[in-house]
VOVO-254804 format. One record per residue (C-alpha): residue in one letter; x, y, z. Coordinates in pm, whole numbers, plus 50000, padded with zeros to 5 digits. Layout:
// VOVO-254804
AXYZ;...
***
This chain:
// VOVO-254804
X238031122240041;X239411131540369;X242531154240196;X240311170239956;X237911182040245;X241251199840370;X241071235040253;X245071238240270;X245371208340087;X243041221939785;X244601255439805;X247981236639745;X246181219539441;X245001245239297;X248361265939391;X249991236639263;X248231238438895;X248521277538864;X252351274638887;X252961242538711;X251151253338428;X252571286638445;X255981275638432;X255551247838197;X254381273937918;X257631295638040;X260241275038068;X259321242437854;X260541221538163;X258381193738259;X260591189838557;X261141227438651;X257011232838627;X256871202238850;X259101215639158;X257861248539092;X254221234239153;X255911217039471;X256781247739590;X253491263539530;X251441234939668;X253791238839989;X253201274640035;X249611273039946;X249531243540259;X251231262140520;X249531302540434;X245741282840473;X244471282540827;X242631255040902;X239111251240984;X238141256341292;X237051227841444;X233711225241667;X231681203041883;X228311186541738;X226421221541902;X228651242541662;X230691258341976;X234361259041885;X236411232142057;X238751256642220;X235861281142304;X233431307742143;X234821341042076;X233501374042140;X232751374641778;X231021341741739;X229081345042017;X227491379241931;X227091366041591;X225191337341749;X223041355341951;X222221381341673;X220801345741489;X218521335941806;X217491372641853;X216131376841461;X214691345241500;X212741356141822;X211661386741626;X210631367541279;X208141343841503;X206891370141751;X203591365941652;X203431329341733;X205101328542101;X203221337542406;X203381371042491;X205141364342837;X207501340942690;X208271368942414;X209571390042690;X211411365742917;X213271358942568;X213871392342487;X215391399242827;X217751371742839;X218851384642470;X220071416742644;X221271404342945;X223251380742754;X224361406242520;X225621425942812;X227841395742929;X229591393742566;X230351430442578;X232881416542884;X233721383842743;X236961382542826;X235901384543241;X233731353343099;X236521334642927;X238581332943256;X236091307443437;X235611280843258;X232261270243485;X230741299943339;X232031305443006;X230821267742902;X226981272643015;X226731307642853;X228371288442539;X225381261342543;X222781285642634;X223401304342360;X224281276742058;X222001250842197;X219311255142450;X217621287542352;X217411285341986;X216771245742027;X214101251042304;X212141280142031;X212641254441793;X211381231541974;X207781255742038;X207441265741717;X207451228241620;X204001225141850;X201211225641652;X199531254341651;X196061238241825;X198511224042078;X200351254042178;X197751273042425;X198071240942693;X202191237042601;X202411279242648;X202441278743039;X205641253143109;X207301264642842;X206891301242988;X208021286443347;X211101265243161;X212181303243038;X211491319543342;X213591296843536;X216001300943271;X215731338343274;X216441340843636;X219691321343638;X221271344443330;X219921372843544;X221721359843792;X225071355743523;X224841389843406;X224661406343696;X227821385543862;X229851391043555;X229171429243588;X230351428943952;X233251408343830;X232261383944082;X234801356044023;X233221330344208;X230061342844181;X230341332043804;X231411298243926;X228721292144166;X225981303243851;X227701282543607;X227741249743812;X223981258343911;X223031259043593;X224371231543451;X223011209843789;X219161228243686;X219191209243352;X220891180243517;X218121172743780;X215051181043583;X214181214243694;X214511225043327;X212231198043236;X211521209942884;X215171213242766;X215951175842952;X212831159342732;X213891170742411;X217181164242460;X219181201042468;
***
């Protein structure tokens, strides 16, 4: 099961049966059809990338792209705007925000990629802990979500503050700056002060 979730290994199949069959009706040799279809298979094998592998969260194992990561944050930001109705107004806008602050640190991704502190806890925030943590809102029942509203609003604005805090040192190209943010994060949802995002596990 394992080689026929390879995609090079079923593009050499199927590379494999084109030109076998192909030369079988051509030549009339079972054996010539068969190293043809060797041939094939091997070229089919070695022209397929391979997947690209990722962590449980979906971030690549060797890091997010540009690419990926705007494509990823174009998800969370259509999902913001297909539930707008059901998310407290002040929470609406501390999500919005971080959306385009966080859109203005892709735009210099490449500043980003260069510290790893940083680069790793923009990489979470935006696969995991804001599209979990709406997720994990909308989830509330609706009855519920008037008392849940305020803490979840304080989770984001804490939140908010420390992206604030990433976009602005990645604009500066503050090298250690970036550092400093990333590890301060990460120690945020590592002591609790995130309590929200610790709770439900993101």
């Amino acid at each position: 099961m394992a080689f026929l979730r390879s995609r090079p290994n079923l593009v050499g199949i199927i590379a494999f049966l084109v030109v076998f069959l192909t030369v079988t009706f051509a030549s009339q040799s079972p054996l010539a059809a068969v190293l043809a279809g060797l041939l094939g298979y091997g070229a089919g094998y070695l022209l397929t990338p391979l997947s690209a592998q990722t962590y449980a969260s979906g971030i690549p194992v060797h890091g997010a792209s540009q690419e990926d990561m705007t494509e990823r944050l174009d998800e969370f930001q259509r999902a913001v705007r297909t539930h707008h109705s059901a998310l407290p107004p002040e929470a609406d806008q501390k999500l919005t925000m971080m959306g385009a602050h966080l859109r203005e640190v892709i735009t210099r991704w490449e500043d980003v990629a260069g510290v790893p502190e940083q680069r790793m806890v923009l990489e979470s925030l935006v696969y995991q802990y804001l599209p979990n943590t709406l997720e994990v809102f909308l989830r509330i029942p609706d009855s519920s979500k008037p008392a849940a509203a305020p803490e979840w609003t304080r989770q984001l604005e804490l939140l908010s503050s420390e992206v604030t805090r990433s976009r602005d040192s990645v604009l500066k190209h503050d090298l250690e700056a970036m550092r400093s943010n990333g590890r301060l994060l990460e120690q945020r949802f590592e002591d609790g002060d995130l309590r929200m995002f610790r709770e439900h596990g993101l």
